[in-house]
matplotlib code that plots the C-alpha trace (Angstrom):
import matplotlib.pyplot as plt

x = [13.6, 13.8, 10.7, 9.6, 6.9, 4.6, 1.3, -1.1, -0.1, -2.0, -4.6, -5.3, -6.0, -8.2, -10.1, -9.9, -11.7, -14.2, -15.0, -14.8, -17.3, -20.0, -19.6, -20.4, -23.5, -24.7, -24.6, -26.1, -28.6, -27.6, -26.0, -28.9, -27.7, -23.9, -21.2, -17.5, -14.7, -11.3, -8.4, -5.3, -3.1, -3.8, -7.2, -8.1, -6.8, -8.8, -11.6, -11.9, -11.2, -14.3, -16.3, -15.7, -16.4, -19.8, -20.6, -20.2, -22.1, -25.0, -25.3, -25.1, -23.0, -22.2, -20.7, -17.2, -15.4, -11.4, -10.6, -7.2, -6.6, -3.3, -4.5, -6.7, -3.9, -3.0, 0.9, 0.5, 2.1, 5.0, 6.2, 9.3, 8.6, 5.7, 3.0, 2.0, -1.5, -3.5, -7.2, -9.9, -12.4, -16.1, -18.8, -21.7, -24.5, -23.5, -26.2, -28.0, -25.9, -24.1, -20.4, -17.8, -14.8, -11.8, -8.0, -5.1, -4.1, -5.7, -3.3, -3.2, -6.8, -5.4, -5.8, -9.6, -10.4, -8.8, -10.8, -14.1, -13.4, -12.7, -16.1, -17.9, -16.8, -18.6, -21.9, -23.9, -23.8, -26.4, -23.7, -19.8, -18.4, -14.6, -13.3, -9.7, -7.3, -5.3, -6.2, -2.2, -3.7, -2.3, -5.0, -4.3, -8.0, -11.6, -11.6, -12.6, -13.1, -16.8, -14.7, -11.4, -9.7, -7.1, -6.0, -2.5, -0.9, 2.4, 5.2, 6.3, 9.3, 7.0, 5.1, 2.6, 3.3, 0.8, 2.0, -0.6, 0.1, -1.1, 1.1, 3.8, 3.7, 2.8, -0.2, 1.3, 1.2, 4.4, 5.1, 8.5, 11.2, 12.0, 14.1, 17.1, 15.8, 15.0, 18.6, 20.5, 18.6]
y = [68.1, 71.6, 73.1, 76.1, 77.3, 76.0, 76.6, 74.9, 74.3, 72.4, 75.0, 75.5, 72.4, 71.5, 74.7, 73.3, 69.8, 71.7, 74.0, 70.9, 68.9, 72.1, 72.2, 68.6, 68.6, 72.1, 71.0, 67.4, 68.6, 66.6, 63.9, 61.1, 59.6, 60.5, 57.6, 58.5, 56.6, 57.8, 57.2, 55.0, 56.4, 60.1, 60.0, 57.6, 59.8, 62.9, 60.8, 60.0, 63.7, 64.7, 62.1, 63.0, 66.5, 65.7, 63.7, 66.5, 69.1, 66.9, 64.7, 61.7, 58.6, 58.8, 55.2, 55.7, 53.3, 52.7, 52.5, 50.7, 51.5, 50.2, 47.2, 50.0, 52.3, 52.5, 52.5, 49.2, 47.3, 50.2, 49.7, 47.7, 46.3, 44.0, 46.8, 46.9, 45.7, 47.2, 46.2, 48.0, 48.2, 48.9, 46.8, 48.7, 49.0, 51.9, 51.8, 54.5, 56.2, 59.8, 58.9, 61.4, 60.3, 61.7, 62.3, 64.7, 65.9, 66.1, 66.6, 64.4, 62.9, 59.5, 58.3, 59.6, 57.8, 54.4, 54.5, 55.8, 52.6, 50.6, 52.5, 51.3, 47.5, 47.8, 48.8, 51.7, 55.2, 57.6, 60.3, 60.3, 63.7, 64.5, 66.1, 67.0, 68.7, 70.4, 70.8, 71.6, 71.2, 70.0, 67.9, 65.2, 63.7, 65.8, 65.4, 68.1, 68.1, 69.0, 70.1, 72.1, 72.9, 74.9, 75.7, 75.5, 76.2, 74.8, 74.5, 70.7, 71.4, 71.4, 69.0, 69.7, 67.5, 67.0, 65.1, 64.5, 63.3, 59.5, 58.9, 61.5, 62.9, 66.2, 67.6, 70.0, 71.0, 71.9, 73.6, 71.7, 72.2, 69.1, 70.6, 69.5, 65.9, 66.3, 68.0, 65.3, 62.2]
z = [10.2, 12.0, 13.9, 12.3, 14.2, 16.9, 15.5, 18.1, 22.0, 24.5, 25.4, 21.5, 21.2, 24.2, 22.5, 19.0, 20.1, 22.1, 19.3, 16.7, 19.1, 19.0, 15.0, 14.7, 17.0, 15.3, 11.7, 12.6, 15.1, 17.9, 18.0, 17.7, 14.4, 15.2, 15.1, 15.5, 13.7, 14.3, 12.3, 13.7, 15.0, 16.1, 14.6, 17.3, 20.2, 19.1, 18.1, 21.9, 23.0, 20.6, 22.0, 25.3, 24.5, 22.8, 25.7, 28.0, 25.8, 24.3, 27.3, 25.1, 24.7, 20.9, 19.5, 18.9, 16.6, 15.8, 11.6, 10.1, 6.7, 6.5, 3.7, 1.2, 0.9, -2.9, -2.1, -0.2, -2.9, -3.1, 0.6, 0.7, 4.6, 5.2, 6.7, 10.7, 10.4, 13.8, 14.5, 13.2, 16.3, 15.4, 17.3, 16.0, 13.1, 10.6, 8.3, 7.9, 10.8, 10.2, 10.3, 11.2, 10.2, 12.6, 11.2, 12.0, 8.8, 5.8, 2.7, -0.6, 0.1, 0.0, 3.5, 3.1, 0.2, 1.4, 4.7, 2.6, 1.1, 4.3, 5.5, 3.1, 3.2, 6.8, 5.8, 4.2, 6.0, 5.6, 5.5, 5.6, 7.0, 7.7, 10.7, 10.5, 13.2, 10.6, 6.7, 5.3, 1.0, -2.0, -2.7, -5.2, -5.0, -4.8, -0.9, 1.3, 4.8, 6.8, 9.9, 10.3, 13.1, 11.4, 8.2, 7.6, 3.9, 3.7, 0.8, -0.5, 1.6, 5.1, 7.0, 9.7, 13.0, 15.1, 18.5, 21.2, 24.6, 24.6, 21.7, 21.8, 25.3, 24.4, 23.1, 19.8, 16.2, 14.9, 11.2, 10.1, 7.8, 5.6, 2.7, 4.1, 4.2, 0.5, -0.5, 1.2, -0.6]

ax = plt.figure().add_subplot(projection="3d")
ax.plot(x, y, z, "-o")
ax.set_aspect("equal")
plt.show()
């Protein structure tokens, strides 16, 4: 894979949480009823970053939850390698709570629908909203995200990286070039 373009640095994305964190309280009015469920992996690391930030802003300690989807993916059965199976780590009530479900990318819609599912298996939400760092389309299911940080169309032959310094060491979202991975397969 070869970088072609750095679309998001550190300080874009300190600014992309923080302005993420004021769209969330503005469109629920506070963050009373809030819950935050992030993802594994990356969705976990800016679900804490978004927390922190509502925390500062609202003066409130919003719940803040930790979602595996790895068993409700529909190409579970596909994989040839027995899956890595993490925890999913939510302590809390959800019913009747306004969920915002945290991810880094949002692209077929299949990740969202398995952990709508996984969601759902917990307890009954009054509402289910998706936050997003990066929406890169090509939608293969009706799922749209509530919260953007940045739009990024891309071709089947890129892929938006996100790398963030708890898991990667950097803090980054990278536009790659994969059609050399495809030509040589």
């Amino acid at each position: 894979m070869d970088i072609k373009a750095k679309v998001i640095d550190e300080e874009g994305l300190d600014r992309t949480i923080t302005r993420l964190a004021h769209e969330i309280l503005e469109k629920n009015k506070g963050s009373q009823n809030l819950v935050l469920i992030g993802m594994r992996t990356r969705g976990e690391f800016l679900a804490n970053r978004i927390h922190k930030k509502i925390s500062e802003i609202d003066k409130s300690d919003v719940e803040l939850g930790i979602l595996d989807i790895t068993l409700y993916r529909d190409d579970f059965r596909e994989r040839l390698k027995q899956p890595e199976v993490s925890v999913t780590d939510i302590t809390f009530d959800m019913n009747e709570k306004d969920v915002i479900l945290i991810d880094d990318v949002l692209y077929t819609g299949r990740t969202v629908r398995a952990a709508l599912d996984a969601l759902m298996d917990l307890g009954r939400p009054s509402t289910i909203q998706l936050c997003v760092l990066v929406d890169r389309g090509h939608r293969e299911l009706p799922i749209k995200a509530d919260f953007i940080g940045k739009n990024i169309p891309t071709s089947f032959n890129e892929e938006v990286k996100v790398k963030l310094a708890e898991v990667d060491g950097e803090d980054a979202v990278y536009l790659m070039d994969i059609s050399n991975e495809n030509s040589e397969n």
